[in-house]
N, C-alpha and C positions, 0 to 999 in steps of 0.2 A: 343349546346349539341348534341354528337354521336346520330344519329338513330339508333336502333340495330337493328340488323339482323341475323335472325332466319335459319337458315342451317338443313333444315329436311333430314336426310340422313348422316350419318358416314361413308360411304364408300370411296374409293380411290376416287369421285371426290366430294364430301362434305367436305372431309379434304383437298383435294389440293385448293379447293375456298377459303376457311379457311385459311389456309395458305399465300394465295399469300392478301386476303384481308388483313387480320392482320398486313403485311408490310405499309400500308395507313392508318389503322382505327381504333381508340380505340381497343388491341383487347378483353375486358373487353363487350364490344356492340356485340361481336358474340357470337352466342349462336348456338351450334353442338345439334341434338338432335338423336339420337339412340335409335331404339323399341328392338333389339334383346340382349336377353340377355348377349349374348359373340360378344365381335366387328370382324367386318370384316367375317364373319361366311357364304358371299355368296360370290360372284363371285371374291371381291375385297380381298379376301383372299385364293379363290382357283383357280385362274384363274392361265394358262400359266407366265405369267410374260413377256410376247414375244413385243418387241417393235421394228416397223419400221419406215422405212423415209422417203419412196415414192412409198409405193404397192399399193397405192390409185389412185380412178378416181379424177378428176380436182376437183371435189366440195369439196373433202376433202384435197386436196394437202395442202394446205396452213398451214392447224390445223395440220394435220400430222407432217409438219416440224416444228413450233410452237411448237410442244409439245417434238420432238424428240430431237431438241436443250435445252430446257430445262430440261428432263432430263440426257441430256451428263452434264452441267454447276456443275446440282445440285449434283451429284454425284463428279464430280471434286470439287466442294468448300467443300463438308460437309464428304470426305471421303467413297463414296457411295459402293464401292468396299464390304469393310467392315463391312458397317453398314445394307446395303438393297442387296448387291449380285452384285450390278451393271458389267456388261465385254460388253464388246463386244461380239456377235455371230456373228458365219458365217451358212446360210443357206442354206442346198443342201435342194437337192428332191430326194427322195430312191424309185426306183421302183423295186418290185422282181418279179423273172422270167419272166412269158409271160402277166404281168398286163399290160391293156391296157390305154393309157390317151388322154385325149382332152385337148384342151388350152382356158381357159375363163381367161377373167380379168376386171379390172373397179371394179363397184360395188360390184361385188360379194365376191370380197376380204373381205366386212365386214357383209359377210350373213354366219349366223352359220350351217343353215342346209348342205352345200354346202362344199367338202371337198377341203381345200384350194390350196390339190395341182393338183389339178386340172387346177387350172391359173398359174402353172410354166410354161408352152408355151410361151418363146418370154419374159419374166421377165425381162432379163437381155443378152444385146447384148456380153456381155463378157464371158459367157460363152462357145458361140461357139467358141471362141479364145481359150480358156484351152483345156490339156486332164482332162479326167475323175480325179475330187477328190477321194482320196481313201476313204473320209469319216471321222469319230473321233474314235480313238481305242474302243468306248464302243459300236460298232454298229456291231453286228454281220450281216457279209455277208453271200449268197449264191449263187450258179449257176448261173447265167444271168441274173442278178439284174446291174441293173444301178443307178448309184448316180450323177446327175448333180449341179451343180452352179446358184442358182437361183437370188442372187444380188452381187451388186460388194460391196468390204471389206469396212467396216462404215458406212452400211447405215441401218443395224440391231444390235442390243442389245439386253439383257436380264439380269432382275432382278425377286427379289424372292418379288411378290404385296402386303404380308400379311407385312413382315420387312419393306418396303417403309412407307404403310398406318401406322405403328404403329411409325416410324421417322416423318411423318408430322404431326401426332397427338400429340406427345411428344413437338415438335418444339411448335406447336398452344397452347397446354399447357402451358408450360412454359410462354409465351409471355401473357397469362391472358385470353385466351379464353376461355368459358366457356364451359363445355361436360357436358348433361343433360342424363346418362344411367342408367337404360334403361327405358327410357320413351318414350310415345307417343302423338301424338297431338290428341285432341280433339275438338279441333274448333276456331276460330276466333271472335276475337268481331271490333265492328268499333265503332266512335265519333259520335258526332250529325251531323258531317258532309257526313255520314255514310262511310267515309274513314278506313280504317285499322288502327288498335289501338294497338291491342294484339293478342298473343295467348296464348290459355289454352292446360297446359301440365300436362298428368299423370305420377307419377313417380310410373309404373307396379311392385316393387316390396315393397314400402311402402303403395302402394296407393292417396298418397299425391298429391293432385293437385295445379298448380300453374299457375298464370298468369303472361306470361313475354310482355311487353310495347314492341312492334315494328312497325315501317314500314315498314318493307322489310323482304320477306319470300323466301325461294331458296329450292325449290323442289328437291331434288337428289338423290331421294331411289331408283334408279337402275328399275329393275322391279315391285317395289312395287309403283312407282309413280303414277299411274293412281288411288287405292286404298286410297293414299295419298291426291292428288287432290277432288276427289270425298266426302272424310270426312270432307275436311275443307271448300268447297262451292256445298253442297248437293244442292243448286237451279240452279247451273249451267247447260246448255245445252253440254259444251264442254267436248266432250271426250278424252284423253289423249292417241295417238296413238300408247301405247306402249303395245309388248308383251312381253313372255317372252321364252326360248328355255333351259332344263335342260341339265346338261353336269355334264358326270361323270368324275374323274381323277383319278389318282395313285401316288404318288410319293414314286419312288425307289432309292435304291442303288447297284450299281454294280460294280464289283472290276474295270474296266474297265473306271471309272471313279473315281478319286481321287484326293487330294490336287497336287500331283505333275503335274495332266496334267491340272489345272486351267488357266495357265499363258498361256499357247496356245491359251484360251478364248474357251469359251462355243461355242455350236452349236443346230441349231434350224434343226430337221428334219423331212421333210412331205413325210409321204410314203403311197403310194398302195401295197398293198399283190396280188396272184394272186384271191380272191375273190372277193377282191373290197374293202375290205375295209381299210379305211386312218386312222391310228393313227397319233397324232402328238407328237412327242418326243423332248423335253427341257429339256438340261443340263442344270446344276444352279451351282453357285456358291457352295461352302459347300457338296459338293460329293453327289448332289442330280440330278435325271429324272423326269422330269414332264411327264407322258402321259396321254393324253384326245383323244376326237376322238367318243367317244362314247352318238350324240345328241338325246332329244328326245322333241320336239315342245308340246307333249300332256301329258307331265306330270302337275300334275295340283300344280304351284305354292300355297306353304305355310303358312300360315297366319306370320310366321315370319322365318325367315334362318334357326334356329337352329333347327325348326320342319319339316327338310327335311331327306325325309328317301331315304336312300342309296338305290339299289335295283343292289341284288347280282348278277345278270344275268349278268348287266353292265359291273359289277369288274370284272367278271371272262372274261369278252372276254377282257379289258384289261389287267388283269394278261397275258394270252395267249398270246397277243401283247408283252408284255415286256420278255417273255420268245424265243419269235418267233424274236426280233428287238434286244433284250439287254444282254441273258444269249445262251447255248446251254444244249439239250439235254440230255445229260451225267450228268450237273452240275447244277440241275435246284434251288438247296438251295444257288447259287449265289447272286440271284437276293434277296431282302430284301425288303419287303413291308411297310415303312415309314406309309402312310399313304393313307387312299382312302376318296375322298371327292366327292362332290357336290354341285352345284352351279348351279345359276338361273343367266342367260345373259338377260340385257332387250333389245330388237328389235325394229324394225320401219319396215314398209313396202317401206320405200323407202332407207333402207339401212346404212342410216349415221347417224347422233343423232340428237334431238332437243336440240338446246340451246340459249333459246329466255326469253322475258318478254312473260309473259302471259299479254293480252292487257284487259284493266278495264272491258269493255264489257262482255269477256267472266268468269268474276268470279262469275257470278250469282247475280250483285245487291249490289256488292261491289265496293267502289274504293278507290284509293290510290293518296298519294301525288306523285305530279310530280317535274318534274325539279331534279331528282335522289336522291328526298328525301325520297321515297319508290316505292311501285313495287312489283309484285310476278313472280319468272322466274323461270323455268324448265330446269333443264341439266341432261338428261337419252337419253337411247336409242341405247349406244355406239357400242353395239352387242361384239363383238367378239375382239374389241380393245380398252374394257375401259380404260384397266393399258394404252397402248401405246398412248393413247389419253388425256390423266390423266391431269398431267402437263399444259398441252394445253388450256382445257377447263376452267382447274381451272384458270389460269390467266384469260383469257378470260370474263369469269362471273365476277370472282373481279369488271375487270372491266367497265361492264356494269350496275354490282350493285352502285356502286361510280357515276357512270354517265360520265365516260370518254371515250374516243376511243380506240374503241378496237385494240388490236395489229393486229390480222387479220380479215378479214372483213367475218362475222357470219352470213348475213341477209339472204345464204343458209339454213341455219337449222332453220329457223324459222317455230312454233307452224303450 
């Protein structure tokens, strides 16, 4: 008989684990578990959508291309175009007028405080071979602004994260996974052999509490995993090294992008103003802009996604970005404000994610079967490239949960 296994977390990588598991495992034995009332309502629904190939230091090369090929696949097999946004981008870097830049790269590519283009210095040897891109007709230019070629063509993409996460959920569905919303956990019990047995789950809008039979528990609430962790082995000493970093967005529309100029493919553009400061602008499929650009490390994370409160200040200097990057002067009712969101990225101090088993020790006095009959593992931390990492990780854990080998070798990101 299936062990089941318990997926705390709905997000882009609690459904792509979900997913690639349910190809090997009853999928009737996975259990999704979501506390917010509306799914996808943080990052895995308001993030960029921006996906690359190899802007990474070595510790993450491997995951990075792991995840980037199988987003090209899944998008070619399931129609991804049209179901999640999937294209190709090409990525310049806009600098206007006399802004000044430096050249970082490596790790910093996945620290959110840090404006990313900052590390277009030396990105890509192919640019010095081009002249200047003109850019994508929805980027309004000015006086002595530069736009350079920051990778060579297919090795960045872009989809829309919230359309993806609701196609792997739908997929997981269908195939018999079970979605426990909006409910939350409440604790763990274990056998006489004080090994892991169950957990108890409340369902926050009936009340109803339930105990579901498992071995195997898979942490993946994003920023709320540390919170996570801590309620379900309060005796534990181990703390869960993650933070969390608020990020506002916009998403626009501008005549200047439309169905007709799709087929050229999207583009991903990181700019400096002459103040300083870097928006980042993602065209998308379906005649939308994403802009963000707007972090703040000391907002104090939610008790849950949907109780995050916008803070107008934000918007407005991204409004002023999308008027200053996407519309002009004369015409400022161009621009059309879809939607403004906010989202919680979870962090690591050292940059790249954990995606490990938590080891018996550290559970506080619990433990589990061995030999890949259970286990409790953690995958958060992603920062600033959950979506692009998505795919990746979720195989990945599948397959650590199962107890197979993993496609790339993970023992960097460990707890």
């Amino acid at each position: 008989m299936a062990q089941s296994t318990v997926i705390l977390g709905s997000g882009i990588i609690g459904v792509s684990t979900a997913y690639y598991l349910s190809q090997s495992s009853p999928a009737s034995s996975i259990h999704l578990v979501e506390p917010s009332p509306e799914l996808f309502a943080s990052a895995s629904g308001f993030a960029g959508g921006f996906i690359a190939l190899d802007w990474f230091s070595d510790s993450v090369t491997d995951l990075a291309r792991l995840s980037f090929d199988a987003h090209k696949s899944l998008a070619a097999e399931f129609g991804g175009r049209e179901k999640w946004g999937y294209s190709r981008s090409l990525s310049l870097s806009y600098t206007a007028g006399r802004a000044s830049r430096t050249g970082r790269r490596g790790k910093d590519w996945l620290r959110q405080e840090i404006i990313r283009l900052d590390t277009a210095e030396g990105v890509s040897e192919l640019a010095d071979l081009l002249a200047e891109p003109s850019g994508p007709p929805w980027l309004s230019r000015s006086a002595g602004d530069k736009i350079e070629l920051m990778c060579e063509a297919g090795t960045t993409a872009q989809v829309n994260p919230r359309r993806l996460c609701e196609f792997l959920l739908a997929a997981c569905l269908e195939r018999g996974v079970q979605l426990h919303h909006p409910a939350r956990a409440l604790s763990i019990d274990k056998d006489m052999r004080d090994e892991l047995s169950s957990i108890r789950l409340v369902n926050t809008t009936t009340n109803i509490v339930s105990d579901i039979p498992c071995s195997k528990i898979l942490i993946a609430a994003g920023a709320w995993s540390p919170q996570v962790f801590s309620t379900l082995f309060p005796t534990s000493q181990t703390k869960i090294p993650i933070s969390s970093l608020a990020g506002h967005s916009l998403v626009v529309r501008s005549p200047g992008w439309s169905k007709e100029h799709e087929w050229d493919g999207c583009h991903a553009i990181f700019t400096r103003d002459e103040d300083g400061f870097g928006p980042d602008l993602f065209s998308r499929i379906g005649g939308e802009i994403y802009i963000s650009g707007v972090n703040d490390a000391s907002l104090e994370l939610p008790e849950l996604a949907t109780e995050s409160k916008i803070e107008e200040i934000a918007i407005d200097k991204l409004k002023k970005a999308a008027q200053r990057f996407l519309g002009t002067p004369e015409k400022p009712e161009e621009i059309e404000i879809v939607r403004k969101g906010l989202c919680f990225r979870p962090l690591t101090k050292q940059a790249w994610p954990i995606i490990a088993k938590i080891h018996d020790e550290n559970l506080g006095g619990l433990s589990t079967r061995g030999d890949g009959d259970g286990g409790v593992w953690l995958a958060a931390g992603h920062g600033s490239w959950g979506i692009s990492f998505s795919l990746g990780t979720g195989k990945v854990m599948s397959e650590m949960i199962l107890g197979r080998p993993t496609s790339v070798n993970v023992e960097g990101f460990r707890l």
